[in-house]
N, C-alpha and C positions, 0 to 999 in steps of 0.2 A: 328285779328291784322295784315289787309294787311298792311297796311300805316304805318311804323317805320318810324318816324323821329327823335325820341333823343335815343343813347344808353350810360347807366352809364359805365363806365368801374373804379373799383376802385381797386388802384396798392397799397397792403401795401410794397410793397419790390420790387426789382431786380427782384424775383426767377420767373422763367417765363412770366416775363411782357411782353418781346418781343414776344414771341408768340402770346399773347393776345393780342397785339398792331397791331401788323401783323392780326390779327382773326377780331378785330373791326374795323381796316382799311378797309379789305373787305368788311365785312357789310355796313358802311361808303358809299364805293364807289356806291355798291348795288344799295341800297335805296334813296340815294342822303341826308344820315342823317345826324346829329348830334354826335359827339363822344365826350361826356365830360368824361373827363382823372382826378381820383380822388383821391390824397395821402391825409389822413390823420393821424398828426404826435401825438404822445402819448403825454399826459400832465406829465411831472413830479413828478408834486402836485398829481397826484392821490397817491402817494407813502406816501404820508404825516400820513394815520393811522394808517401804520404801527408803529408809536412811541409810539402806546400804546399797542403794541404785546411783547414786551421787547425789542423795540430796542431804543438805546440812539438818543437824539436829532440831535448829530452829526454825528450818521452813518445813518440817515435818511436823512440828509443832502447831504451827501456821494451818495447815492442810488439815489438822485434827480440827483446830476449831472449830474452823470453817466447815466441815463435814459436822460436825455438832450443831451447829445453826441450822443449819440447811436441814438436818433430819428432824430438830427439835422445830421447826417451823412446818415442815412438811406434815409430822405426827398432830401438830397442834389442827391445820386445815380439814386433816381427816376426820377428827376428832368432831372437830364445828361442825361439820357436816352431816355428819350422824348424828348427832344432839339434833341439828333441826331437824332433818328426816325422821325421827322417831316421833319429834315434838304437833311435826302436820301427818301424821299415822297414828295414831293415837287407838288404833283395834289392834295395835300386835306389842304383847308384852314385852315389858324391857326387863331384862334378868342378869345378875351379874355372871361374869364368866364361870363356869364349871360351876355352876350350881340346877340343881335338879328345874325341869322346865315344867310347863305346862302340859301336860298329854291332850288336850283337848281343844287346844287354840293354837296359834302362832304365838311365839315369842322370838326375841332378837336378844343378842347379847356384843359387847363391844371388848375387844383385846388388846392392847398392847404392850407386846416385846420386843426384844434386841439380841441383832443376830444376823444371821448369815439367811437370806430368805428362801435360797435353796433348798437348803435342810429343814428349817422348820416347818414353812407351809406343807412340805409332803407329810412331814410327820404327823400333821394334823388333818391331811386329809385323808391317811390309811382310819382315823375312824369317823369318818366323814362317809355319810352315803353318798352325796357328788359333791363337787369342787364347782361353783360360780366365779367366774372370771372380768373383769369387765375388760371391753375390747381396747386394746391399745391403738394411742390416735394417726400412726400410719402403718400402711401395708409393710415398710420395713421393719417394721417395730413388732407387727405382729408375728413374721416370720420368727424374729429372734426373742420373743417373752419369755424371760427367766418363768416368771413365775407359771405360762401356760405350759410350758415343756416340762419345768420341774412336776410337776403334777400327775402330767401325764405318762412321764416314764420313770418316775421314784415311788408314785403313790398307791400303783395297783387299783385305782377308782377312777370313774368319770369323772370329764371335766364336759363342766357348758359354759359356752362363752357367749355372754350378754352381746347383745346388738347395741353399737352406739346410739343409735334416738333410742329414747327412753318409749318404752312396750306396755302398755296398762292391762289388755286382757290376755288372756288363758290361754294356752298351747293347744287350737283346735284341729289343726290341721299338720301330721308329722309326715316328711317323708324317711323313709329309710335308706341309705344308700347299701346293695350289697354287693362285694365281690370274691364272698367265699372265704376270706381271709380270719383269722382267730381273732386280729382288733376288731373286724366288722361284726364278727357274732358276738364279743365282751359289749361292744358299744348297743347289737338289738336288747341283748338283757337289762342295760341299766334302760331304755326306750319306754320296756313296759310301764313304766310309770307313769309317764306322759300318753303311749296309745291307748289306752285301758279305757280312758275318759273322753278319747278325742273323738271330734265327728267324723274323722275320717281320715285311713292311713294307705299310703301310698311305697309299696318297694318300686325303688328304681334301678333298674341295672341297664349295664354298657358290655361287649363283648369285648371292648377291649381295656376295660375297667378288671375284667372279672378274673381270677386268681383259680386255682387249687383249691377244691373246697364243693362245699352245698350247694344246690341251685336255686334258684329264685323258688321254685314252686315248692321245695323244702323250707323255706323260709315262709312263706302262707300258711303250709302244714302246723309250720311250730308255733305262729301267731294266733291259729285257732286252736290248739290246746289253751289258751288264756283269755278265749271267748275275743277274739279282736279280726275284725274282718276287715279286711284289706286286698287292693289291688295291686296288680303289676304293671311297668310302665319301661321300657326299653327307648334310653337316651341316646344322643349319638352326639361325639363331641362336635364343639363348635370353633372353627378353625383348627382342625384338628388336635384343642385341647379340652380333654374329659370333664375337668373343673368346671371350664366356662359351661359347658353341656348340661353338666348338675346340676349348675346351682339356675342355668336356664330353667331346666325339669322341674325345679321348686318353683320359680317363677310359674311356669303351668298352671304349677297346682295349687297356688295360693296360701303355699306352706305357712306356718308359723315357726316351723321347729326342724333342722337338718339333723339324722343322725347319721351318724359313719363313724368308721375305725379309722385309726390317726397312721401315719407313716409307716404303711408296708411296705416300702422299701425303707431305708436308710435316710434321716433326717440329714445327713452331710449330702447325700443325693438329691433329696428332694432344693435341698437350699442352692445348692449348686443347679442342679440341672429343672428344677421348678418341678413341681407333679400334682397330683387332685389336692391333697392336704392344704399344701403350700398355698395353692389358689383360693379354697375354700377361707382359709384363715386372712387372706389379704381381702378378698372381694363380697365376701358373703354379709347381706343385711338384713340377716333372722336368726334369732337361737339358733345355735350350735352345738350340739350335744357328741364329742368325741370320746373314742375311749381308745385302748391299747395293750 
């Protein structure tokens, strides 16, 4: 995935949008892409069966409103917010939704609809070259993100999840995590985009990280088919957990940008019993570039 032209960016709230707006700007400018900007606002009516849980007709009524305010308030916040952020950006085109972009600059566009956010956001990121996320504001929040899991297991494309403090330069420094696995090798290809240009890429592997599959020095092999040179770096976890080990190894390296494949094992595993994923997405404070 050298060539990114369109990136989803979908904001259900305020809570770190500007960093992520800030993160997709960059990229944006990058690649000379596409940034579609995507709130969508809860239906009401989905509240409606509740009237047969015991609750009366009128306080289902009640519940509807009340979920109409809250969304029509929350759509509106979003909204403000990208009106300013575009307004102090002022080098990346504003274009309406679904209309032909610029090929030769960045441009941004703003959406909102109504609906169920599971389904939609995936549906729009299968023609999305990756999915922007912004980070949600606690470790349990991030384990459980509708919208970062729907992505990553309905959408068939990467997902990068922005780093809460807002990031102004360029992805110079990526590492790789590998451990042979099919999300690890999905996640090296969408990478290319970001190593191609970086000053410097680092594969990291753990032996007790590492799965069924390719080795480290097959993963060099295939990075120099794309002219991208790179070292190897053997991690070892810390307290004997691989996560904390990884995201140390970035630390090392002065990463900008983690790549890795998301839950090879079982996400009702990983939540339950904790694994490298799970860690990464609570504790990690740099780009994050997942796939699956």
């Amino acid at each position: 995935m050298k060539d990114v032209r369109k990136i989803l960016l979908p904001l259900p709230s305020t809570s770190n949008a500007e960093a992520a707006l800030i993160r997709g700007y960059n990229f944006a400018r990058r690649f000379h892409a596409h940034l579609a900007v995507l709130h969508i606002r809860s239906d009401g009516r989905d509240i409606a069966p509740l009237a047969g849980e015991g609750l009366s007709g009128a306080m289902v009524e009640e519940l509807m409103r009340s979920a109409e305010h809250e969304s029509a308030r929350t759509a509106h916040d979003v909204h403000h917010l990208f009106v300013r952020f575009v307004a102090e950006h002022k080098d990346i085109e504003v274009v309406p939704p679904h209309s032909p972009f610029p090929a030769d600059k960045a441009s941004i566009s703003f959406c909102t609809l109504t609906g169920n956010p599971a389904e939609i956001i995936p549906y729009h990121a299968r023609l999305s070259d990756f999915t922007l996320v912004p980070h949600p504001q606690s470790g349990e929040e991030v384990s459980s993100s509708e919208t970062l899991h729907s992505v990553l297991f309905d959408s068939g494309r990467p997902v990068v999840i922005a780093p809460q403090t807002p990031t102004t330069g360029l992805i110079k420094r990526v590492c790789i995590a590998w451990n042979g696995t099919a999300e690890a090798s999905s996640a090296l290809r969408a990478a290319l985009a970001w190593a191609v240009g970086a000053d410097a890429v680092r594969v990291l592997y753990c032996d007790d990280y590492q799965r069924k599959g390719p080795d480290v020095a097959d993963v060099i092999d295939y990075l120099s088919f794309h002219d991208i040179r790179a070292d190897t770096v053997t991690f070892a976890p810390v307290n004997k957990d691989v996560g904390k080990g990884l995201l140390a190894a970035c630390k090392d390296f002065d990463a900008d940008m983690l790549v890795m494949g998301a839950y090879s094992h079982s996400r009702l595993r990983q939540l339950i019993l904790g694994g490298v994923t799970r860690h990464v997405l609570e504790h990690a404070d740099i780009t994050v570039l997942m796939s699956r």
